[in-house]
Structure formats: C-alpha cells, structure tokens
Backbone as numpy.savetxt, mean C-alpha at the origin, in Angstrom:
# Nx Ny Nz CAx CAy CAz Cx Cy Cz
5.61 6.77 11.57 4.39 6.15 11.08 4.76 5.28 9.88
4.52 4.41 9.79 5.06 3.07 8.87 3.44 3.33 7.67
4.13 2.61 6.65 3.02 2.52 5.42 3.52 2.22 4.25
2.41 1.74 3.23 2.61 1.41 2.25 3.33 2.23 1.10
3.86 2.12 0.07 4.01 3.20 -0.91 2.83 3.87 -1.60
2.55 4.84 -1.86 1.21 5.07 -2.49 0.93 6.03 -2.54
-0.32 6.31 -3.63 -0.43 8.27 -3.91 -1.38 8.30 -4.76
-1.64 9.02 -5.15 -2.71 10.04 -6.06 -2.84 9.53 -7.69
-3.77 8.87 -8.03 -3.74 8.10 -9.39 -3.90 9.41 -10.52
-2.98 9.73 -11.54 -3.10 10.40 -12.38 -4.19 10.22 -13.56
-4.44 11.25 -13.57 -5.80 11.55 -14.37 -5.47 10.60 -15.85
-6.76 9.91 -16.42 -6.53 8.80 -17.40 -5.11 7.57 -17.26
-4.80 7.62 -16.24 -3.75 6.67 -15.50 -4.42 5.32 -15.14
-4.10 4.22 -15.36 -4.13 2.77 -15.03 -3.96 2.66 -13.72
-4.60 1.57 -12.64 -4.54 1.40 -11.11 -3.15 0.85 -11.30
-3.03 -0.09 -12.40 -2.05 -1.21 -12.04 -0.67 0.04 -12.60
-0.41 0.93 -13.62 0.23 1.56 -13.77 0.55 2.93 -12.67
-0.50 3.24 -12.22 -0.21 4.44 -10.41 0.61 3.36 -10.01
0.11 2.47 -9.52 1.08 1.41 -8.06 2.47 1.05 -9.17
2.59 0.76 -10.08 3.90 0.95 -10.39 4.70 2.17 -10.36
4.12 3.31 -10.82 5.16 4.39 -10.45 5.14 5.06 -9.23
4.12 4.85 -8.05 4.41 5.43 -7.07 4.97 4.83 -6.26
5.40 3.00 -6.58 7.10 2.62 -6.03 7.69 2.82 -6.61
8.46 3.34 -7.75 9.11 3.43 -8.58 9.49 5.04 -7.74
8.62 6.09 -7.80 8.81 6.87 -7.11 9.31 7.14 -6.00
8.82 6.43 -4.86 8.93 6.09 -3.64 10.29 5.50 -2.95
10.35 4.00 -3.69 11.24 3.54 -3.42 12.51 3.14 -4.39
12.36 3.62 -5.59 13.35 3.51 -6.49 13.40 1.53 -6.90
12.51 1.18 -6.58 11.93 -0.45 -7.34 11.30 -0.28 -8.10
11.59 -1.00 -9.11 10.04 -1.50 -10.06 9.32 -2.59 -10.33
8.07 -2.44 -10.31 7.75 -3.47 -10.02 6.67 -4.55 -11.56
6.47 -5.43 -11.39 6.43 -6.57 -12.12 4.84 -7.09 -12.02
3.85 -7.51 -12.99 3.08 -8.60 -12.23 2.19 -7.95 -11.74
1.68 -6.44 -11.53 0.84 -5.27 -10.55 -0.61 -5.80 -10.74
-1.13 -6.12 -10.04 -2.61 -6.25 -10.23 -4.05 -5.91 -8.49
-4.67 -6.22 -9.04 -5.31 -5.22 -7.58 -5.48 -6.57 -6.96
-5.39 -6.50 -5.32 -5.78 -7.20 -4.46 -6.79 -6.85 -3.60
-7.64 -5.67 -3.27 -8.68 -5.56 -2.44 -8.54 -3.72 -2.17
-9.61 -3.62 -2.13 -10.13 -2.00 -2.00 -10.50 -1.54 -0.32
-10.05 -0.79 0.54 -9.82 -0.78 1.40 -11.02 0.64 1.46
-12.01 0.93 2.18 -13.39 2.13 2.90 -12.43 2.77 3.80
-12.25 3.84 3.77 -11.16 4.28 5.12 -12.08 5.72 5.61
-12.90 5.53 6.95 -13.48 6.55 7.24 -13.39 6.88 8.06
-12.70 8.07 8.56 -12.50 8.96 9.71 -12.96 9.98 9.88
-13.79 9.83 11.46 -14.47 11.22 11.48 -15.63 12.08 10.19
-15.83 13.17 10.13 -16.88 13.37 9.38 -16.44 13.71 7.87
-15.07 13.91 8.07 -14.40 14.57 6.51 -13.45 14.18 6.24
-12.87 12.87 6.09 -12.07 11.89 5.24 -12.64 10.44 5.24
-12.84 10.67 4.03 -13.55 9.41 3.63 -12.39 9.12 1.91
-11.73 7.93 2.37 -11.23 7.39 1.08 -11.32 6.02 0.94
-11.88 5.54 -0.66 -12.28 4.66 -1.14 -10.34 4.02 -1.57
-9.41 3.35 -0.82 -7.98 3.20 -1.37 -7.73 1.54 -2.32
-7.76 1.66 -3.38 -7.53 0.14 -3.55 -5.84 -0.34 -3.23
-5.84 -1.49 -3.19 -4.60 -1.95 -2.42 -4.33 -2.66 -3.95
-3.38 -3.09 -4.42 -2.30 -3.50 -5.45 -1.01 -4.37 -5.37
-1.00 -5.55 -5.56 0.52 -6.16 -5.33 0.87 -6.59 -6.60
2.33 -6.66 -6.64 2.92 -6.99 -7.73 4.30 -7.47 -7.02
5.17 -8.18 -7.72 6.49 -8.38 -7.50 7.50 -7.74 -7.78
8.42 -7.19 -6.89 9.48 -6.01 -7.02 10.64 -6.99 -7.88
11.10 -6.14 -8.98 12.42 -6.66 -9.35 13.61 -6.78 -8.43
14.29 -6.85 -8.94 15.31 -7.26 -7.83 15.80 -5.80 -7.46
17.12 -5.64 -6.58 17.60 -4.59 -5.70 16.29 -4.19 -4.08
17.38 -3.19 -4.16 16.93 -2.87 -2.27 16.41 -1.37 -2.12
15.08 -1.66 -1.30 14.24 -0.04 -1.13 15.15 1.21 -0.59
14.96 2.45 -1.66 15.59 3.84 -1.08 14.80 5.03 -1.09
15.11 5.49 0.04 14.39 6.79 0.09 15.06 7.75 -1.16
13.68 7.89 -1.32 14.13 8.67 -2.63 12.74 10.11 -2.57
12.32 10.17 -1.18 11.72 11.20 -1.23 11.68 11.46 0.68
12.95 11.83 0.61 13.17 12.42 2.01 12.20 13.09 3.15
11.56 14.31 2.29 10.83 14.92 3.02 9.94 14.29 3.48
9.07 12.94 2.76 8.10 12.69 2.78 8.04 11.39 4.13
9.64 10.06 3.91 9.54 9.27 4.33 11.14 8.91 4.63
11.50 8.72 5.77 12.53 8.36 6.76 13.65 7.10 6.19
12.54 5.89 5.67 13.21 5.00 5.78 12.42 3.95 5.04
12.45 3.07 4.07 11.66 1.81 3.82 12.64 1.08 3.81
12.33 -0.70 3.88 12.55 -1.97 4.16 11.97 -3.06 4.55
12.50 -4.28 3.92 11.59 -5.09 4.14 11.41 -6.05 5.32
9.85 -6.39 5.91 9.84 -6.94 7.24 8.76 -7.92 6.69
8.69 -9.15 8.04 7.89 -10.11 7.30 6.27 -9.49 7.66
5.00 -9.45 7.27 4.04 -9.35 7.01 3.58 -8.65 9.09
3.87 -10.56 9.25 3.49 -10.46 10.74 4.07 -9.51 11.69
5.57 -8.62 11.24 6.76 -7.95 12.11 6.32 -6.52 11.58
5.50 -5.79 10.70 5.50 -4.32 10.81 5.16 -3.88 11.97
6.66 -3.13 12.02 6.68 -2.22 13.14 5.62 -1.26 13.00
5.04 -0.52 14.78 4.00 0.43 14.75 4.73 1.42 15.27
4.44 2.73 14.80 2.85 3.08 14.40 2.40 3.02 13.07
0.87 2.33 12.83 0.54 2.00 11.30 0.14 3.33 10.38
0.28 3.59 9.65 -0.81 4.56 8.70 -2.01 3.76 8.83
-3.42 4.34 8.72 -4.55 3.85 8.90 -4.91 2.78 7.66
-4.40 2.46 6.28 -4.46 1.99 5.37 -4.19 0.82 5.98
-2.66 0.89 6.36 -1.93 -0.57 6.48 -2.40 -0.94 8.04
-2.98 -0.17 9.01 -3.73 -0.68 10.03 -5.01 -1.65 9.98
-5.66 -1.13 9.11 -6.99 -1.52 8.79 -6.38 -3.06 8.02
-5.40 -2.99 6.67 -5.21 -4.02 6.29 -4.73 -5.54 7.29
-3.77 -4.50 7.76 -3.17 -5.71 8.74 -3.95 -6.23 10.27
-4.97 -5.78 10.63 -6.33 -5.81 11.41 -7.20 -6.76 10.86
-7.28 -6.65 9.76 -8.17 -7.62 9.13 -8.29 -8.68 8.93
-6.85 -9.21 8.73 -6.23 -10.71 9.18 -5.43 -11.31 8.30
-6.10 -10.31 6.96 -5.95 -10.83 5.49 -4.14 -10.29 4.88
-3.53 -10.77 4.68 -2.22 -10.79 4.07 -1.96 -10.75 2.56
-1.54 -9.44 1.73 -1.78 -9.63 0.47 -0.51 -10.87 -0.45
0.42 -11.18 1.01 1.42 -11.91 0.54 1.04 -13.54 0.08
-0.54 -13.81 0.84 -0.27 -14.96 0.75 -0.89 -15.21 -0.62
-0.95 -16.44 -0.84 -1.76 -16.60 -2.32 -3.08 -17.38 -1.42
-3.94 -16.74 -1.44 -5.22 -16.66 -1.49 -6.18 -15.67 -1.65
-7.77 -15.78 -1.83 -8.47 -14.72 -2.01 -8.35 -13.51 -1.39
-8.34 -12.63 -2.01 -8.42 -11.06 -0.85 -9.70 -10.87 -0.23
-9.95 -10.03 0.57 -11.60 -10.34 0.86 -11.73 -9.02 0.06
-13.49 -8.88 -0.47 -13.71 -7.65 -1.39 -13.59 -6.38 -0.81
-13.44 -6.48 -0.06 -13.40 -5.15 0.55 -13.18 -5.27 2.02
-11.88 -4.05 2.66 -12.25 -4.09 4.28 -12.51 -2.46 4.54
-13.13 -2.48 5.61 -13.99 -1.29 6.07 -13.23 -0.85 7.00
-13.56 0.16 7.47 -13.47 1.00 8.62 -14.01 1.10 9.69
-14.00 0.81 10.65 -15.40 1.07 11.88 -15.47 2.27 12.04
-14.83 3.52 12.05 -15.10 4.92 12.30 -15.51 5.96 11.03
C-alpha cells in the first residue's frame, strides 16, 4: 500500500512543524519551505472519519530511507502521474481528484470523500 509520510500532530505542535518531523521521521529528509496545501474529509463507513490536512514543502537534498521498518517497506521518488497502486485512501482521494500538490497552482479547499 503506497502513501504519503504522515502521522499524529503533537499536542501544542505546529501543522507546518508535524509534516516536518514526520518526514524527518519517516524518511530521514528534511524538509524546507512546509506550508499547507489542502485539507483532505476522509470518510469511511460509519467509524473513521478524518479531517487530514495535506502539507508540501521542499526536501533538502539526499535520498528517502526507511527508517521505520515495521511500519513501511520502501519510499522513493516517482513522478506524480506514476504512483504505483495500491493507494492509502489519503493519497487515493488526492490523486482522484486531479489536483497535484506539485504543481504551482491553487489547491482546491478541500477534497471529500464519497463514502
């Protein structure tokens, strides 16, 4: 299952400071520039419902490592249009939507869920 880096915002923690350390965590990058790009409704079924905001920033330089085995197999980089499936529902919904956080244009305010 392919997906973004991402996790659990620490209590009195910054959005733009979580998405830096949970690549930093994740993939042993850090990143640069973090600011939010669009808030993603993710509703499945009757009992997960998450409100996820999405975040880009620019990675310093070097190359993604697993640095949390149990959790994730493998990261690397592919172009936008080439993520391999199967999606996590986050990066399904994102990449469904049409909207690309790579490009430089508006994010849309929000994408939803149909379920």
């Amino acid at each position: 299952m392919w997906a973004l880096p991402g996790g659990h915002l620490d209590f009195g923690e910054e959005l733009a400071g979580c998405a830096a350390r949970e690549v930093r965590e994740e993939t042993g990058l850090s990143l640069i520039n973090v600011r939010f790009w669009t808030m993603i409704n993710v509703r499945e079924g009757t009992k997960y419902h998450y409100l996820t905001p999405i975040l880009v920033g620019t990675a310093e330089a070097g190359e993604p490592v697993v640095t949390e085995p149990d959790k994730c197999a493998e990261w690397r980089w592919v172009k936008w249009e080439e993520v391999p499936k199967p999606w996590y529902t986050t990066l399904k919904l994102l990449i469904e939507s049409g909207h690309s956080p790579l490009q430089n244009r508006p994010a849309p305010p929000l994408i939803e869920s149909t379920s």
